[in-house]
C-alpha positions as CSV (number, residue, x, y, z in Angstrom):
1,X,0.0,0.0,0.0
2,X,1.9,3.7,-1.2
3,X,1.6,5.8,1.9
4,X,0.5,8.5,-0.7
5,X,-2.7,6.4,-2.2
6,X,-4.4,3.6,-0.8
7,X,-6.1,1.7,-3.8
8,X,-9.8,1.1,-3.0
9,X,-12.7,-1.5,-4.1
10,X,-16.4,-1.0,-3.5
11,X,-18.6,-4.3,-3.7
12,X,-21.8,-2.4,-3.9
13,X,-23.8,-0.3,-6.1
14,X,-26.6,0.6,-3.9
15,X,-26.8,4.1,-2.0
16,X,-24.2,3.5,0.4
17,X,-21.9,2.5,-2.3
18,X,-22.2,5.5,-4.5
19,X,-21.9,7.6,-1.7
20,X,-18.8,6.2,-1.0
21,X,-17.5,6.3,-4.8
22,X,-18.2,9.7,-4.2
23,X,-15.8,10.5,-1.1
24,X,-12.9,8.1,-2.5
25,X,-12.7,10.2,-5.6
26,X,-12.7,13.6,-3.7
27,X,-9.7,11.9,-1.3
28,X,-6.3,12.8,-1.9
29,X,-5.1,9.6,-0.5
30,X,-6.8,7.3,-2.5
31,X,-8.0,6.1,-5.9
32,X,-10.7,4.3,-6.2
33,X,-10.0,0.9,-8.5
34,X,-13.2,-0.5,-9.3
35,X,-17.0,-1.8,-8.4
36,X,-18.6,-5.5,-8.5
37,X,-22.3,-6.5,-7.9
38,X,-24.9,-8.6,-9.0
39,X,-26.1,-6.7,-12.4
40,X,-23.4,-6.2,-15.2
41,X,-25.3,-3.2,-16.1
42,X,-26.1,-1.7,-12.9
43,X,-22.2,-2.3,-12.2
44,X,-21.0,-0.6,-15.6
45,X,-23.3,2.2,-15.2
46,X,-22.0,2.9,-11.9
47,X,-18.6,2.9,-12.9
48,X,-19.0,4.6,-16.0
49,X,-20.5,7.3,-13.7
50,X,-17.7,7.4,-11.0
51,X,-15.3,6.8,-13.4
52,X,-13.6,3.3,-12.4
53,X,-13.3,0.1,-13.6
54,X,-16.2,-2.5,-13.9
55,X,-15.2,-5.6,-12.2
56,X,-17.0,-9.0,-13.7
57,X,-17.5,-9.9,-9.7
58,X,-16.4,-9.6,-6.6
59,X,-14.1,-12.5,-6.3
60,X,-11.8,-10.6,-9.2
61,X,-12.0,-7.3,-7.3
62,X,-10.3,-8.4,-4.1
63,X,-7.7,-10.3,-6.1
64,X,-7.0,-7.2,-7.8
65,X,-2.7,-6.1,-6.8
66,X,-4.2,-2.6,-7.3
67,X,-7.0,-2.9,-4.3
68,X,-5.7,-2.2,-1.0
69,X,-8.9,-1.8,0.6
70,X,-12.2,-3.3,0.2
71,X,-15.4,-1.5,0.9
72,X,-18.6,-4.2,1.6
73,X,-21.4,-2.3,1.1
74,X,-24.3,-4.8,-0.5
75,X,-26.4,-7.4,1.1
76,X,-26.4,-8.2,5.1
77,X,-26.2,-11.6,4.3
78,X,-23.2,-11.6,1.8
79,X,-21.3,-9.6,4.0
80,X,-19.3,-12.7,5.9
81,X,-18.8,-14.3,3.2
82,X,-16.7,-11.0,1.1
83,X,-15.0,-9.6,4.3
84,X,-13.4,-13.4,4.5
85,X,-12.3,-13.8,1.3
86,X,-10.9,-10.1,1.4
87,X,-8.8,-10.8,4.4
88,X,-7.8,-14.3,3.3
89,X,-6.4,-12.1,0.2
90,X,-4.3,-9.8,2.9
91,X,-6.8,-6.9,1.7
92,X,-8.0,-4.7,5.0
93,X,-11.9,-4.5,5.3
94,X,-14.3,-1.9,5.6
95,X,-17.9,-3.3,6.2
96,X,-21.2,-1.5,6.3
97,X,-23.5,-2.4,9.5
98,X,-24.0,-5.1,10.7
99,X,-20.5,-7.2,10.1
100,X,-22.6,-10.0,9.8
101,X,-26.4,-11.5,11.1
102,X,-25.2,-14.6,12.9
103,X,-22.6,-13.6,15.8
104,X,-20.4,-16.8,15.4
105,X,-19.8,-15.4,11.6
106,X,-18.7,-12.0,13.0
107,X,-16.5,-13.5,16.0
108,X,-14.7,-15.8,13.0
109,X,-14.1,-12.9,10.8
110,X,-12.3,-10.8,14.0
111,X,-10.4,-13.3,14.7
112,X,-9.5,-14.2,11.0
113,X,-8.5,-10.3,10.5
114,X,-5.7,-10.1,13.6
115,X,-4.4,-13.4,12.4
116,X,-3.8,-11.7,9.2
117,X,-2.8,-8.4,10.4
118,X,-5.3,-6.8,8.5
119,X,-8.1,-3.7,9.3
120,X,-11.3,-5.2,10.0
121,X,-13.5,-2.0,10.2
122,X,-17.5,-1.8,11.0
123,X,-19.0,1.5,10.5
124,X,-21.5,2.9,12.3
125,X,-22.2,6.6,11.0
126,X,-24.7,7.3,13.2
127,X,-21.7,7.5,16.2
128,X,-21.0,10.7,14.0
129,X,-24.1,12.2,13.2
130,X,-25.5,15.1,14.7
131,X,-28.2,13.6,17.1
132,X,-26.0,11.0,18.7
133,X,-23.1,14.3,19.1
134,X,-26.3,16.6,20.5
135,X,-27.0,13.6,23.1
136,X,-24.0,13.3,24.3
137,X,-22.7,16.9,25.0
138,X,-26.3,17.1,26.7
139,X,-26.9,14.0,28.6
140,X,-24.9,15.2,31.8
141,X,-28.3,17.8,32.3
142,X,-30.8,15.4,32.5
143,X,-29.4,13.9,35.7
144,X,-29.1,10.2,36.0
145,X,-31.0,8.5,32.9
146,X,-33.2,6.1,33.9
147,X,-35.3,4.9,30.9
148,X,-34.9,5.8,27.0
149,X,-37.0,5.0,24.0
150,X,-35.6,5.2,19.7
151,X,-38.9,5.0,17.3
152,X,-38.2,4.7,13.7
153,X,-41.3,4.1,11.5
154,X,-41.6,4.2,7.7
155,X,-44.4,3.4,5.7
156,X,-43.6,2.1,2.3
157,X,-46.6,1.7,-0.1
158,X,-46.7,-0.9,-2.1
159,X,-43.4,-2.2,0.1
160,X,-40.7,-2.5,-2.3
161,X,-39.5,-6.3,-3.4
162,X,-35.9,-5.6,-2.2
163,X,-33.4,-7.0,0.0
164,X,-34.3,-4.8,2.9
165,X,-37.3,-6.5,3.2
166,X,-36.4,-10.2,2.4
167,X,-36.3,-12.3,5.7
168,X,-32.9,-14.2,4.6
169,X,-31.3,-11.0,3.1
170,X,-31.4,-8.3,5.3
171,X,-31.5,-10.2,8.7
172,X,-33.7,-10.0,11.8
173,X,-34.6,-6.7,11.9
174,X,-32.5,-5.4,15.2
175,X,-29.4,-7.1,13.6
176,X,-29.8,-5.3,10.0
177,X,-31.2,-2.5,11.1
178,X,-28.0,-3.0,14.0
179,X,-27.6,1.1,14.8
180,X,-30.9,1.3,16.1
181,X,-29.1,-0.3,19.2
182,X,-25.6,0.8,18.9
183,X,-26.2,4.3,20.0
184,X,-27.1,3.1,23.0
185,X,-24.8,0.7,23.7
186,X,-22.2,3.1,22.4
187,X,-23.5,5.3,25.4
188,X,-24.9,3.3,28.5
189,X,-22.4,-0.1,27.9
190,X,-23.3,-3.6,28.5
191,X,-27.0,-4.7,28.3
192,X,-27.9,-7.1,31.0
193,X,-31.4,-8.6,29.7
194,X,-33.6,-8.3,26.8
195,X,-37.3,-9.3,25.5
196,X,-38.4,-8.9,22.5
197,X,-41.6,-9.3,19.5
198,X,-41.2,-9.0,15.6
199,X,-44.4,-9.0,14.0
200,X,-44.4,-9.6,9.9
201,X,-47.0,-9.3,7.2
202,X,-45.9,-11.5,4.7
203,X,-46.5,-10.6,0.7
204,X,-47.2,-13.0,-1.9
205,X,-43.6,-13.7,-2.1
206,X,-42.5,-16.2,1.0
207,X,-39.2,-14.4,0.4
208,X,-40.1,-11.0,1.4
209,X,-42.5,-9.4,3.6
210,X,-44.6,-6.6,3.1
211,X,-44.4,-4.8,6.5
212,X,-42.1,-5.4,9.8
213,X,-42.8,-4.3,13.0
214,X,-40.0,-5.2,16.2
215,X,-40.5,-3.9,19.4
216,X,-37.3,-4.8,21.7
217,X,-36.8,-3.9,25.7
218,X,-33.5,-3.8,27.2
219,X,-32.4,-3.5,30.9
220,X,-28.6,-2.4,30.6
221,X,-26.4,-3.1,33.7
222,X,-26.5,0.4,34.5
223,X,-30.2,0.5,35.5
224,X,-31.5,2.1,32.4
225,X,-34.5,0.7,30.9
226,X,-34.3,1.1,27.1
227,X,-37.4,0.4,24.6
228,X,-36.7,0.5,20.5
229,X,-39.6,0.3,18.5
230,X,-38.5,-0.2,14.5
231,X,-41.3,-1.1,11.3
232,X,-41.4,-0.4,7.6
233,X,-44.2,-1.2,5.4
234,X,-47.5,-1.2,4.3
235,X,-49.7,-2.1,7.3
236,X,-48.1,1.1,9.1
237,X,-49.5,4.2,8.2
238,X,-47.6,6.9,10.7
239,X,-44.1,7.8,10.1
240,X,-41.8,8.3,13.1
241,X,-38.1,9.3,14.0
242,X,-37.5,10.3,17.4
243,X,-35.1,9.4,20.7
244,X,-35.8,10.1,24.0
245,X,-33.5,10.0,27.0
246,X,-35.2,11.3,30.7
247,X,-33.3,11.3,33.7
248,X,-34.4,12.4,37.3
249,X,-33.6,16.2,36.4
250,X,-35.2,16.1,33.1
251,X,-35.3,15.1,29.5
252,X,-33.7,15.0,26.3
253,X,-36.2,14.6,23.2
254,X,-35.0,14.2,19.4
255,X,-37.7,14.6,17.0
256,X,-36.0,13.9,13.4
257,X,-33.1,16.4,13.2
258,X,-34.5,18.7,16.2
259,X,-33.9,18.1,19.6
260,X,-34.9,19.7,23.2
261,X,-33.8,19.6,26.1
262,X,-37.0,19.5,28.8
263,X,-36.6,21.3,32.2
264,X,-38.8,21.7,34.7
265,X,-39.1,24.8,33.5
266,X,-40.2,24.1,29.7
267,X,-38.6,23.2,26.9
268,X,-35.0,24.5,25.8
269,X,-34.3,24.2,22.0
270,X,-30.9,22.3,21.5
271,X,-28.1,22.8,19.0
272,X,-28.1,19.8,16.7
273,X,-25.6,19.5,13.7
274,X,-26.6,18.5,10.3
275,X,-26.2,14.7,8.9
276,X,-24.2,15.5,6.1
277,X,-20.3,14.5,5.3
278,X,-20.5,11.2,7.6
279,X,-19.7,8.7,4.9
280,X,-16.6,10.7,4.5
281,X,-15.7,11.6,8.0
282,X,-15.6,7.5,7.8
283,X,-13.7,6.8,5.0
284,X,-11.3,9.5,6.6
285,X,-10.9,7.8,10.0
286,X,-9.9,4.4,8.0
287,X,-7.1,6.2,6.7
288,X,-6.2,7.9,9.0
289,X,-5.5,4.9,11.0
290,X,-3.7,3.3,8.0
291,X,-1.6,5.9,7.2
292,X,-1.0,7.5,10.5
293,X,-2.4,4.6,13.0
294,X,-5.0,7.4,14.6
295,X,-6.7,5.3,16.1
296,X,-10.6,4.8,15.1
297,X,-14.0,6.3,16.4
298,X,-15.5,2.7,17.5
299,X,-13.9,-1.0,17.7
300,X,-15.0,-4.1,17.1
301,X,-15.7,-5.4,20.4
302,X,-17.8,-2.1,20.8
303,X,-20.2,-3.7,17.6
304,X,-19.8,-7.3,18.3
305,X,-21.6,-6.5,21.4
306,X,-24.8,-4.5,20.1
307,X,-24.8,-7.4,17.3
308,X,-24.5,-10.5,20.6
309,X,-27.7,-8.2,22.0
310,X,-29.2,-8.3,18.3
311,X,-29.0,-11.9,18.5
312,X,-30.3,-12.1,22.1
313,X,-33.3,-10.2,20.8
314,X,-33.8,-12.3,18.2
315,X,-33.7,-15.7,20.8
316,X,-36.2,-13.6,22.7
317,X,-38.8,-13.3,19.7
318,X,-38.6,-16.6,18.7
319,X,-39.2,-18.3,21.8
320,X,-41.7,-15.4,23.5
321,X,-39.2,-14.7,26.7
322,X,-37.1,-12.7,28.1
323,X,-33.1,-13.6,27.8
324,X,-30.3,-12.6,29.9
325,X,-26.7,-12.0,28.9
């Protein structure tokens, strides 16, 4: 790898992916060699647009001398199986959320990545975005926190027959949809028990579902009762983005991108800073530590955690009980 350009390879050509084609070719440290993915055309439009090199499929990609760096950014359920084959060719590893939807996968690919002394990277954006920044420069006023609840509800009419909404594909729905629980983890620590229901309105295609609805409680070692609430589809009708944190001297509410802090007193409006830039404050903090061994905003025992309380909730919903960790 030239300490002046560190060649990259994005498998991917969905959102996150072009996004990130975007901030490689702005970065003065590296070029961006080429995409894979599952439609020829898809993959020579997108490289015709970002102006790279169309790869026939991924396995070519990460055997590529030119690729120092490979970017997962497709399918939950394909991400194991790239980030292996990507350290088994010495390549380091940058994988969007989750790492991977069964925990013994992502515990294999850690180890696999320090025996071959490569960067195994998870991100998680939303550590860097400008609700999970406002919350933390704010949480001392509330006091001691004592209970918290994320809702993120979208209605999608008709519900689209894509991967995020194929059972197999995208995962159980705390694991795909992973951040919902890492900013709070990130935050309050270890999680000591969880219960949890998923709920799924299935579409004419057993693959897919047409609307999801999870509802997940979790009692963290520090006393803080936490409820997530996460659905998508057709059968829900109200959209909703919003965190709340109260503690015994008051509250913190996030409604979408506006927050307030709640005093006994009324409502005090909070600075929150925009979303924008995060994909590249990412890609940044990779190189950084490659080049300059800075060391990262959030380590892999930090996700491989949120992702063992994924799979706890997921125990919990299939067997209607509460689990402990």
């Amino acid at each position: 790898m030239s300490s002046t350009s560190v060649g990259i390879g994005i498998v991917g050509t969905g959102y996150a992916a072009k996004v990130r084609a975007e901030v490689v070719n702005a970065e003065p440290r590296a070029t961006l060699i080429g995409v894979a993915g599952h439609t020829p055309e898809t993959v020579a439009a997108f490289a015709q647009t970002h102006n790279t090199q169309a790869f026939p499929n991924w396995q070519a990609l990460i055997h590529s001398d030119n690729v120092n760096v490979v970017i997962v950014s497709n399918l939950n359920s394909e991400h194991p199986a790239i980030a292996r084959a990507a350290l088994f060719a010495k390549k380091h590893v940058i994988v969007e959320y989750p790492l991977a939807i069964e925990v013994s996968e992502a515990e294999s690919l850690i180890a696999l990545a320090k025996n071959q002394n490569c960067l195994l990277h998870v991100e998680h954006i939303e550590l860097m975005g400008g609700v999970h920044q406002s919350l933390i420069a704010n949480l001392p006023k509330v006091g001691t926190p004592f209970y918290a609840r994320y809702a993120t509800i979208v209605p999608q009419r008709p519900a689209p027959k894509k991967w995020t909404f194929n059972h197999e594909q995208f995962g159980f729905p705390l694991m795909g949809a992973l951040s919902r629980l890492h900013r709070f983890t990130h935050i309050f620590g270890e999680v000591k028990s969880v219960s949890c229901r998923v709920n799924y309105q299935e579409s004419d295609d057993p693959a897919y579902y047409s609307t999801c609805q999870c509802s997940g409680q979790f009692l963290f070692k520090n006393g803080l009762l936490l409820d997530i609430i996460y659905g998508k589809g057709e059968a829900l009708w109200q959209p909703e983005r919003k965190l709340e944190v109260h503690g015994d001297r008051g509250a913190l509410i996030f409604d979408g991108d506006r927050g307030s802090h709640i005093t006994p007193n009324g409502p005090i409006e909070l600075d929150v800073p925009g979303r924008r830039g995060l994909f590249s404050r990412d890609t940044a903090a990779v190189l950084d530590h490659l080049l300059e061994q800075k060391p990262l905003y959030v380590t892999l025992a930090e996700s491989l955690h949120t992702l063992k309380v994924a799979e706890a909730a997921r125990r919990s919903a299939e067997i209607g009980q509460s689990i402990e960790l």
